[in-house]
C-alpha positions as CSV (number, residue, x, y, z in Angstrom):
1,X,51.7,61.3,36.6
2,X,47.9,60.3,37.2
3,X,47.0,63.8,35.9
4,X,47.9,62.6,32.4
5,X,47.6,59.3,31.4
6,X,48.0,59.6,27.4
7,X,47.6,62.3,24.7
8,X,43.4,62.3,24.2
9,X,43.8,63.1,28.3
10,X,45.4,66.8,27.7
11,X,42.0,67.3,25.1
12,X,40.4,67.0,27.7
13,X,42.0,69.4,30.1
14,X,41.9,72.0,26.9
15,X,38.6,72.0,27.0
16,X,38.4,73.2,30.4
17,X,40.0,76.3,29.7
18,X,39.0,79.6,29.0
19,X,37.8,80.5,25.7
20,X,40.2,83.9,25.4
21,X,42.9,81.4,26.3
22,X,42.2,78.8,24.1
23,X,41.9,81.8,21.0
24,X,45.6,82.6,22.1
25,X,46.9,79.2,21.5
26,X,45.1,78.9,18.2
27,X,47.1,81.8,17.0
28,X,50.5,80.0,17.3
29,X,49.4,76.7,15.9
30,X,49.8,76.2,11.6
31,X,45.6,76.2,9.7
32,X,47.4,72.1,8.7
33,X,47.2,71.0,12.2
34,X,43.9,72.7,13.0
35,X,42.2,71.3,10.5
36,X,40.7,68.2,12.4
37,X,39.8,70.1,15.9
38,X,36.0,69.7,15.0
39,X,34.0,68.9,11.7
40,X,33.2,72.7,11.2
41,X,36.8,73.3,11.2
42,X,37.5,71.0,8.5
43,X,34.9,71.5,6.3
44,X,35.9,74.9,5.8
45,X,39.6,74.1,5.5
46,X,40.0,71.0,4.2
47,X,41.0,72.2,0.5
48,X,44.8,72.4,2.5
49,X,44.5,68.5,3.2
50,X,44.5,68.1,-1.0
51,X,47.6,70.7,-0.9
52,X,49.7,68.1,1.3
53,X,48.6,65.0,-0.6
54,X,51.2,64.2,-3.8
55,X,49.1,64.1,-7.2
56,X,50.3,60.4,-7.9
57,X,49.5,59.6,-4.0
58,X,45.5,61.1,-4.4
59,X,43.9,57.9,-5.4
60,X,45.8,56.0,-3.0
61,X,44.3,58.2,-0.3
62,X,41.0,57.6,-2.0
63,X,40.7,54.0,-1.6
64,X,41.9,54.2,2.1
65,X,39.4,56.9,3.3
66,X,37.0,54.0,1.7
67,X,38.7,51.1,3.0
68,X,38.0,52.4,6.1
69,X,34.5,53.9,5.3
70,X,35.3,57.1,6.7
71,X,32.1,58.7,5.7
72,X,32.6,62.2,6.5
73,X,36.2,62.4,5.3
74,X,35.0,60.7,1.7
75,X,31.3,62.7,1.7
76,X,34.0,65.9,1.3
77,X,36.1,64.3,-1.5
78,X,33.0,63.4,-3.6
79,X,31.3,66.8,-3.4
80,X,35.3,67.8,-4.5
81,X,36.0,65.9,-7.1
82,X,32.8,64.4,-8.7
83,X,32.9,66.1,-12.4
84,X,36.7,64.7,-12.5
85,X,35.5,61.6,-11.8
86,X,33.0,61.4,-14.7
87,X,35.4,62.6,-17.3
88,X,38.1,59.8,-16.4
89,X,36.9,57.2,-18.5
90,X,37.9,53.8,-18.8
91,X,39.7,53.0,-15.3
92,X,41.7,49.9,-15.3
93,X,42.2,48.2,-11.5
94,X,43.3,44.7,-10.6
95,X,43.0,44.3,-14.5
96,X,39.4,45.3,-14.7
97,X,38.2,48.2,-16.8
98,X,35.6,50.2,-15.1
99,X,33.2,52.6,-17.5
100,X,34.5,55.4,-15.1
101,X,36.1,56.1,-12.2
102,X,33.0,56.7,-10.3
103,X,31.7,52.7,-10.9
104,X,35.7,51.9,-9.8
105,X,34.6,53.9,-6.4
106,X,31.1,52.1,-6.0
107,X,33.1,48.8,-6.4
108,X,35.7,49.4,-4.4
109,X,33.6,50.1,-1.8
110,X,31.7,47.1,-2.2
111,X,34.7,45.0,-2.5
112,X,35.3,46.1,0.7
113,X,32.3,46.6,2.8
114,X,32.4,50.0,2.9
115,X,29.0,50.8,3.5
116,X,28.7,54.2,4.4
117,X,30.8,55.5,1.6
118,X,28.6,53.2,-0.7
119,X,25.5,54.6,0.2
120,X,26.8,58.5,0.1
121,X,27.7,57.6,-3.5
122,X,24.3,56.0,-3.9
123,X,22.8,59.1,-2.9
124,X,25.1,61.7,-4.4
125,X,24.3,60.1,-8.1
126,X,20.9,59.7,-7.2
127,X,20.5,63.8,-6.3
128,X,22.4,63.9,-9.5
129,X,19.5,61.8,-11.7
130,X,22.2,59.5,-12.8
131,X,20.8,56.4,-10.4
132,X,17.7,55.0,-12.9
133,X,19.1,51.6,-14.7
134,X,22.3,51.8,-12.9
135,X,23.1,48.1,-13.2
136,X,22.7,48.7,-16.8
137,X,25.4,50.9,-16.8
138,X,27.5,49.2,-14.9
139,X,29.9,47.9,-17.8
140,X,32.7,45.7,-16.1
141,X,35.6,44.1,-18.7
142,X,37.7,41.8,-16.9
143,X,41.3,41.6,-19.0
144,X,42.8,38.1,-18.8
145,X,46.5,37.6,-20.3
146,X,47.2,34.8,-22.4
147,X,50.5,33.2,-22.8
């Protein structure tokens, strides 16, 4: 019973074994479930997270791999999806109409103190040339209902 105490305990006696051994296992075990043994694992596999993920479920995903700033997870998505983001123009959330979808990311994240998914965006349009005058850019139209 002390041998295992919880789940991230038998990672650790995995590790321990042999490589052969561990090459055996890997065999029997589904490319969905490998995916997030290391980083080098799911960079090269991670198109099959996408294949699980219902279209109309996508953007939800997207907003909580920024929610909770996973940086590595989201740098993957941007490098993905960037050109789509561009050409989907005139986003509407929380009845605010964002130029693009990319300005709905950069907000979202700063609505929600996502730093590190902020700045990978920051830097992504910024290797892109798009990052001069971007506060002049930034169009925002907030939609109030009247009655």
């Amino acid at each position: 019973m002390d041998l295992i105490k919880n789940n991230n305990d038998i990672f650790y006696y995995f590790e321990k074994l042999p490589f052969y051994i561990i090459n055996e296992i890997k065999k029997y075990i589904s490319n969905k479930t490998l995916i997030f043994i290391n980083r080098e694992k799911y960079i090269n596999t991670h198109y099959l997270i996408r294949q699980q993920i219902p279209v109309i479920k996508f953007e939800s995903y997207i907003r909580n791999i920024i929610y909770r700033d996973f940086d590595f997870v989201f740098r993957q998505i941007i490098q993905e999806n960037y050109l789509n983001w561009f050409q989907i123009k005139g986003y509407m959330y929380k009845n605010i109409i964002y130029k693009n979808y990319i300005y709905f990311i950069k907000g979202f994240c700063i609505e929600n103190n996502s730093e590190k998914c902020r700045i990978i965006i920051h830097d992504f349009l910024e290797k892109l040339g798009l990052c001069k005058n971007q506060h002049k850019k930034n169009i925002i139209k907030h939609i109030r209902w009247n009655h």
